[in-house]
C-alpha positions in Angstrom: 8.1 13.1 7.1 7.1 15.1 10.3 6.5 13.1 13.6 5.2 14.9 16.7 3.9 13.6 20.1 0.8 14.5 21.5 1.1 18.3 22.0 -2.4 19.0 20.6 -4.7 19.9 22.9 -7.1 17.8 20.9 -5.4 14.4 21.8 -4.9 15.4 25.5 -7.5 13.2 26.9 -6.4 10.4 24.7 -3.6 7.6 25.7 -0.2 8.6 25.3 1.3 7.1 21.8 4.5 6.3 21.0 5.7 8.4 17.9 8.5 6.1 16.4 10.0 5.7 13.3 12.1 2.6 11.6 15.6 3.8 10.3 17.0 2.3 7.4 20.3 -0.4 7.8 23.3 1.5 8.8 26.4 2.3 6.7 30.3 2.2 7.7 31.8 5.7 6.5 35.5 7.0 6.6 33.9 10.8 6.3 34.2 12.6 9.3 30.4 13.1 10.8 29.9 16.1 12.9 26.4 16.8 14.9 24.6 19.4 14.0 25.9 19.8 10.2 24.2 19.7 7.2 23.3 15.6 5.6 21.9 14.8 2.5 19.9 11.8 3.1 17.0 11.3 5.0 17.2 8.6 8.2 20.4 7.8 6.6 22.4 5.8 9.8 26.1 6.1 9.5 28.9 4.3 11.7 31.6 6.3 12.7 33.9 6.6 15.6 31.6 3.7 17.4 29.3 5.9 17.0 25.9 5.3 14.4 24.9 8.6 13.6 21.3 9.6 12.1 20.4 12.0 9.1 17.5 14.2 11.1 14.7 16.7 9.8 15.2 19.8 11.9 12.9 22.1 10.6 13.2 22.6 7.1 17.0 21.2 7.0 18.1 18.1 7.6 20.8 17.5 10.4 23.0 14.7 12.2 22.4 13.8 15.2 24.1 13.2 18.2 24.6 10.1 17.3 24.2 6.3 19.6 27.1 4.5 20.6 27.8 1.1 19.1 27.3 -1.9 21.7 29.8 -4.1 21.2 29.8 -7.6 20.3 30.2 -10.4 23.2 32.3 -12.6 22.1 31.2 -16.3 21.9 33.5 -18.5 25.6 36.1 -20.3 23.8 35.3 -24.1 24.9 37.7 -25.4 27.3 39.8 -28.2 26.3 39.4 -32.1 27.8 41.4 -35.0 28.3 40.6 -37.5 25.3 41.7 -41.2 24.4 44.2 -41.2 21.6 42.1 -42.4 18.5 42.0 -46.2 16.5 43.3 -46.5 13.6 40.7 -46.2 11.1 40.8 -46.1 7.2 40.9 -43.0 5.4 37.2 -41.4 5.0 36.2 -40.7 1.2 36.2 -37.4 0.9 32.9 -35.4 1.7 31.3 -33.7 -2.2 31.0 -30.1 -2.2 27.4 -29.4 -1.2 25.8 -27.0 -4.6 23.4 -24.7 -4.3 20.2 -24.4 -6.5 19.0 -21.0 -7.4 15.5 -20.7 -7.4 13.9 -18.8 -10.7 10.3 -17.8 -9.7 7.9 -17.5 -12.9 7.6 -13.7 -14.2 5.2 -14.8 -17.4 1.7 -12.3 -17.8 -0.6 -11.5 -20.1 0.4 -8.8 -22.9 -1.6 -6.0 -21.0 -0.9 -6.8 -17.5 2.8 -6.8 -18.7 2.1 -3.6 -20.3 1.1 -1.7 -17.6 3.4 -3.0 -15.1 6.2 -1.7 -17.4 4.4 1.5 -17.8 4.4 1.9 -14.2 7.6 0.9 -13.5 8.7 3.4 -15.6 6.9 6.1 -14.4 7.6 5.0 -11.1 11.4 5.2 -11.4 11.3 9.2 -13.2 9.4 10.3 -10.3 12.2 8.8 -7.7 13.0 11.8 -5.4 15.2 12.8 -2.1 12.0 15.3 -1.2 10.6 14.3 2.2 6.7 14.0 2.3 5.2 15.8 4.4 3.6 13.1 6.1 3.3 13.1 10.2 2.9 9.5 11.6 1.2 9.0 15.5 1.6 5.7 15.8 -0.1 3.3 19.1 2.3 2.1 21.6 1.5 -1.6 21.0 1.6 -1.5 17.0 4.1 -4.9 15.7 7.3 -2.8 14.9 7.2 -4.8 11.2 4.0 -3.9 10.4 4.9 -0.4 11.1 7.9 -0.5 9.1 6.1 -1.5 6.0 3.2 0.9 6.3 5.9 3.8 6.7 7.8 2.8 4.4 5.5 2.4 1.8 3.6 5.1 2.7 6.4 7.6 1.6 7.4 6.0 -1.8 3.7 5.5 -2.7 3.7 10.0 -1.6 6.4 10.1 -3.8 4.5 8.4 -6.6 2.2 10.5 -6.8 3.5 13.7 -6.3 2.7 15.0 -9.3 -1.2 14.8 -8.4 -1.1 15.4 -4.6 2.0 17.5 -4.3 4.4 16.5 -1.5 4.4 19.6 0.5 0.7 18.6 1.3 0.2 17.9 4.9 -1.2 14.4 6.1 -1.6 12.8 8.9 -1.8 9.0 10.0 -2.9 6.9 13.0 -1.5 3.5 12.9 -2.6 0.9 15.4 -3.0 -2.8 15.8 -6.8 -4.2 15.7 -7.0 -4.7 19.0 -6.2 -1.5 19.9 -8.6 -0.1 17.8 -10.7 1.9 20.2 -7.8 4.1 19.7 -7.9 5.1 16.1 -11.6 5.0 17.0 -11.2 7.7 19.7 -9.0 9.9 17.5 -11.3 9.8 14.5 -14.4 10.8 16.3 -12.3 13.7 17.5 -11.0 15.3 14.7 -13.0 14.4 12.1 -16.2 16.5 10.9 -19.2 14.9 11.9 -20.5 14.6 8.5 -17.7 12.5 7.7 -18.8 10.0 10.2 -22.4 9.7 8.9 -23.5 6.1 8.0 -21.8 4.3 10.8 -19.1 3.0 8.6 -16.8 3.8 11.7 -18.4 2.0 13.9 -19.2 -1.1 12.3 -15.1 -1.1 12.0 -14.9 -1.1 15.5 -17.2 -3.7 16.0 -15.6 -5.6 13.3 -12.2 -5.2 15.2 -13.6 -6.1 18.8 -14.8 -9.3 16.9 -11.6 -10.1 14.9 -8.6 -8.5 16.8 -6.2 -10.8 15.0 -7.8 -11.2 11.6 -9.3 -8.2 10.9 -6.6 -5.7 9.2 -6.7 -3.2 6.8 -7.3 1.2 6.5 -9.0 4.0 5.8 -9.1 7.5 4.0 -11.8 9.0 6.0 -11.0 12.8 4.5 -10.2 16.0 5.3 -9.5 17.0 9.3 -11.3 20.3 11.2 -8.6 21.8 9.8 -8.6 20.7 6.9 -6.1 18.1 7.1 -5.9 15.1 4.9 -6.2 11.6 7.3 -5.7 8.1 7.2 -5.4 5.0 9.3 -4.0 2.0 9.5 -4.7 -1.3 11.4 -2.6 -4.2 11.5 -3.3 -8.0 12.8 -1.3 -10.7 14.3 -1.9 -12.3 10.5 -0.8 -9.7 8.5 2.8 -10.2 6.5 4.0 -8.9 3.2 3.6 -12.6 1.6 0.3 -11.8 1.4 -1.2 -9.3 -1.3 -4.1 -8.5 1.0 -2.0 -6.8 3.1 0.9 -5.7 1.0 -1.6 -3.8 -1.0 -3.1 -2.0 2.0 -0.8 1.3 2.3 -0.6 2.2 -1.1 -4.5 1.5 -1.8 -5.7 4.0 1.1 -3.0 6.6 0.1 -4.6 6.3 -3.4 -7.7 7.3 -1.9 -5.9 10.3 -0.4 -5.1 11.0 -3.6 -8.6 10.6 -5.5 -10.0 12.6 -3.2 -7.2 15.5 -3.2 -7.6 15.8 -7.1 -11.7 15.7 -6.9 -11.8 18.7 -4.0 -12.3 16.1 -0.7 -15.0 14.1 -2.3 -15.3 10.6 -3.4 -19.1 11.3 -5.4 -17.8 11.5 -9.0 -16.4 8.0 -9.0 -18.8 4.6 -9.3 -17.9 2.1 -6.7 -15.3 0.3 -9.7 -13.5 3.6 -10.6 -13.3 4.6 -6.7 -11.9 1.0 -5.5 -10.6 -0.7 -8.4 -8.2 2.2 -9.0 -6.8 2.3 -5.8 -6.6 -1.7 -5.9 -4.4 -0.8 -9.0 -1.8 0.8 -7.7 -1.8 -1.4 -4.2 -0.8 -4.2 -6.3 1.6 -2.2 -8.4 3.3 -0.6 -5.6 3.7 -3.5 -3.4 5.2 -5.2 -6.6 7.3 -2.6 -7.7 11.2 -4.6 -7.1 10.3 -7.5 -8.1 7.9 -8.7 -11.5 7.9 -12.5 -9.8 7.0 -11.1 -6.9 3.6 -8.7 -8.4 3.3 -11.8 -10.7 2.0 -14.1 -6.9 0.2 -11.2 -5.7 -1.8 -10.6 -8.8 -2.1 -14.5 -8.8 -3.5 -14.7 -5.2 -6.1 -11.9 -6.3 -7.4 -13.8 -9.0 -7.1 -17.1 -6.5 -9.6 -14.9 -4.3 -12.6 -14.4 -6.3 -14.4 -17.3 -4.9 -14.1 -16.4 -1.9 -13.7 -12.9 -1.1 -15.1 -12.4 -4.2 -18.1 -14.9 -3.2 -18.3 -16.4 -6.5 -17.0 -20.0 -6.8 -18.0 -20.6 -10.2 -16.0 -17.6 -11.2 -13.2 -19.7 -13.6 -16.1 -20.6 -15.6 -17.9 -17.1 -16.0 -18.0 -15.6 -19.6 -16.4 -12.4 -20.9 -20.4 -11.1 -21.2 -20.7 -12.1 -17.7 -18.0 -10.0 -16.5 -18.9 -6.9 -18.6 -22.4 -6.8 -17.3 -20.9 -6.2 -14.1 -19.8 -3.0 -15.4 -23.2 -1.6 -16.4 -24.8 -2.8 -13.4 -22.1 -1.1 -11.5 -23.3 2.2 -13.2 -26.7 2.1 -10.4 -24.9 1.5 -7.4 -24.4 4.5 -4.7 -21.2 4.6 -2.9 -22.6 3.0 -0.3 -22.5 0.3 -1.5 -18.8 0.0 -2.7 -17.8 -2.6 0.1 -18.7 -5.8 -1.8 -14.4 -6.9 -3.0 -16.1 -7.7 -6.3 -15.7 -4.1 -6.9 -12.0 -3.5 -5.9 -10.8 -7.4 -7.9 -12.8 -5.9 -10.8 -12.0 -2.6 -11.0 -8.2 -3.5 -10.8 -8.6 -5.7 -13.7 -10.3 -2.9 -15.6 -7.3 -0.3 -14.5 -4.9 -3.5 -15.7 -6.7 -2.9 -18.8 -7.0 0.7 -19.1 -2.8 1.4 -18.0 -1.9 -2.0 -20.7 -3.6 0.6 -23.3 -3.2 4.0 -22.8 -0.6 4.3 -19.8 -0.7 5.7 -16.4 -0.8 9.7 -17.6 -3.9 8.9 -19.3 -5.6 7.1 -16.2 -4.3 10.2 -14.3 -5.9 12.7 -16.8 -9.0 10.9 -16.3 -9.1 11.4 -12.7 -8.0 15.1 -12.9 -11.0 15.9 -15.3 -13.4 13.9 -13.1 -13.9 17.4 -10.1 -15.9 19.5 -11.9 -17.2 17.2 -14.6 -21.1 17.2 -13.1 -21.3 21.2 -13.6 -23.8 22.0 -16.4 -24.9 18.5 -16.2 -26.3 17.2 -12.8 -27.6 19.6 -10.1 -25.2 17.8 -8.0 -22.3 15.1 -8.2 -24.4 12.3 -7.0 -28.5 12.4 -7.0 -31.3 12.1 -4.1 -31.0 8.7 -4.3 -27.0 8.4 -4.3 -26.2 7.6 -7.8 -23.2 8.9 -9.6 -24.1 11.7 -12.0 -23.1 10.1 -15.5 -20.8 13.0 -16.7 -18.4 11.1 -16.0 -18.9 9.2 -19.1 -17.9 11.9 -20.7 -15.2 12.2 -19.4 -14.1 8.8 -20.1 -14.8 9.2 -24.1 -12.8 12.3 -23.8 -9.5 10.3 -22.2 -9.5 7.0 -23.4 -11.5 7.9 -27.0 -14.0 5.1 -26.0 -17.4 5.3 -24.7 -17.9 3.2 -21.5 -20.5 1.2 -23.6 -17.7 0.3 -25.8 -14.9 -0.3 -23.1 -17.5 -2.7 -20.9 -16.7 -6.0 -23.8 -13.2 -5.2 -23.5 -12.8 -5.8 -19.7 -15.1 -8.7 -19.8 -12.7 -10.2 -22.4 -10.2 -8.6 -20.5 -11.2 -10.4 -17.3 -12.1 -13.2 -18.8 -8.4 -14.1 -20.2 -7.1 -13.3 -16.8 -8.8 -15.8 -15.4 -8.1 -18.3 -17.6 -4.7 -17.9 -17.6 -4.3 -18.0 -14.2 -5.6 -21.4 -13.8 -4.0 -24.2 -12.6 -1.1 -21.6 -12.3 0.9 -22.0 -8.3 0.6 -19.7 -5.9 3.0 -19.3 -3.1 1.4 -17.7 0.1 3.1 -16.5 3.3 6.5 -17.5 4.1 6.9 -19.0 0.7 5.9 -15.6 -1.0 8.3 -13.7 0.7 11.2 -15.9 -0.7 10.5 -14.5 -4.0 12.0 -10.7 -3.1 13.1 -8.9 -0.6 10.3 -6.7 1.3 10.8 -2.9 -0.5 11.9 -0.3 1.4 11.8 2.4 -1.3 
């Protein structure tokens, strides 16, 4: 992970931002730490000789610093002692019980596929566990909540290390991060170093608008593609109501670096994938990422999804839909341009259909999918989307080719699929907030 200030001549004119970075807890260590000699871990903090020293990138090796000294503790006054009466004689007290404590054992029940692919990913996500260092540079907003960073960096670099087999860490990215007030900001470095193209349809805009109107609600990302110079980009902004208890949020970093993804393995374009493929993919992961140390914990945020389709959603009678219902969705989905891909529907449904897809075949298959989808439209369509923005329909092809299913034939299987979800989600509890996060520990890798 690379961070730099603003030496760039093309974020001169803009405010000053504080580069920082959130170092994992420190460890106690009897080994002798030198500065300037070769470490092994990355940000790894180690105490020694009241000192905290700090595994550093320098170049391509990694270092220790000079280290910080330790502040030490100020000890609590003792309280002075005062004249008291000498007590009554009072009978002996019963004695006090021994206070017990009750462990709490959150649910971890799902359905047969979701189960399926969680353990699918999990598995995959623990044999692609690496000490590499992404090459990721972070400029981050001098206001930005120091938690809210922590979890986007964080979880930025083990979702990069996820996917390194599609989008290959040595791949430069860079990331704005910024609080939704301060949103001018990423709005200012955007315009700058994107292509203009990139920009067309307002969609920029109408975020900035959206933040000046919502500066503690609105919360969320982008992927907005390739830099200038050809730099992969994202941002991030966070809200005064964003926590990890709350899968909106939690899902965020890993959803938009999926995009980064998508768009590396389709050449910097987003036009082979209908709005369901494009959102409801990168939905999938979010939720599997921001799950991954805990099935209780991914068990709430997939319930709080499924809690949100009457509102987010905006259908309220969605618990008494039918499995038709829901796979008509997907065939209507096949006429929508990718302009029109805002609508959550997409992202709640698509995820469900990934959830069905990864319970079935796995993640390698869902990645083979994606890695056929580039050049699928050649010999087909004259171009990947047509005049009137519709998705050429090679990709159906390459579907059948994947999963051995047409779409035609996989459309009744999510709606069934969705369907079941549904119904066994209700009447299920969901813990929001402060309660969620009593379920797991926030990850950290």
């Amino acid at each position: 992970m690379r961070l730099t200030g603003f030496r760039q001549r093309l974020l001169l004119a803009l405010p000053l931002a504080v580069i920082s970075i959130l170092l994992p807890v420190s460890a106690s260590s009897a080994t002798k730490i030198t500065p300037g000699t070769v470490c092994k871990v990355y940000l790894q903090k180690v105490t020694y000789q009241n000192k905290v020293y700090t595994c550093t990138k320098s170049g391509k090796k990694l270092l220790w610093n000079k280290g910080v000294a330790v502040a030490k503790p100020t000890p609590f006054p003792t309280p002075s002692s005062s004249p008291t009466s000498s007590p009554s004689p009072t009978s002996s007290p019963s004695p006090t019980p021994t206070p017990t404590t009750q462990t709490v054992v959150y649910p971890t029940d799902l359905t047969p596929l979701t189960l399926a692919a969680y353990q699918d990913f999990i598995k995959t996500y623990k044999s692609r566990l690496t000490d590499e260092v992404p090459n990721i540079e972070f400029i981050v907003e001098p206001n930005m909540d120091k938690v809210l960073e922590k979890q986007i960096i964080d979880n930025i670099n083990v979702t990069a290390k996820f996917f390194a087999n599609e989008r290959p860490l040595s791949v430069p990215l860079r990331i704005w991060i910024a609080m939704s007030a301060q949103f001018q900001w990423i709005y200012d470095n955007m315009t700058l170093v994107l292509p203009s193209q990139l920009l067309d349809g307002g969609w920029l805009d109408m975020k900035l608008a959206r933040a000046k109107a919502e500066p503690d609600g609105f919360m969320g990302g982008g992927a907005a593609g390739n830099t200038k110079s050809d730099v992969a980009t994202l941002f991030f902004n966070g809200s005064t109501k964003a926590n990890w208890g709350d899968a909106f949020w939690s899902q965020v970093p890993s959803h938009e670096f999926t995009h980064v993804v998508q768009r590396y393995e389709l050449g910097n374009s987003m036009a082979p994938m209908l709005c369901w493929v494009r959102e409801g993919n990168a939905n999938y992961y979010g939720f599997l990422l921001a799950g991954r140390n805990s099935q209780a914990m991914y068990r709430n945020f997939w319930l709080q999804a499924l809690s949100r389709i009457s509102t987010l959603g905006e259908d309220p009678d969605f618990q008494s839909r039918s499995a038709s219902y829901w796979a008509d969705f997907f065939v209507q989905n096949e006429t929508k341009k990718g302009s029109q891909c805002d609508p959550w529907i997409n992202y709640i449904l698509g995820s469900m259909a990934f959830q069905y897809l990864g319970g079935t075949f796995g993640n390698d298959a869902i990645q083979s999918f994606y890695l056929g989808l580039k050049d699928s439209w050649i010999g087909v369509c004259d171009y990947p989307v047509s005049q009137e923005g519709i998705t050429c329909p090679a990709w159906k092809g390459v579907f059948k080719k994947t999963f051995g299913i047409t779409p035609e034939a996989a459309y009744p299987k999510f709606g069934q699929y969705i369907y079941d979800e549904i119904k066994w989600a209700k009447g299920k509890q969901v813990l929001w907030d402060k309660e969620a996060l009593k379920i797991a520990p926030i990850p950290t890798s």
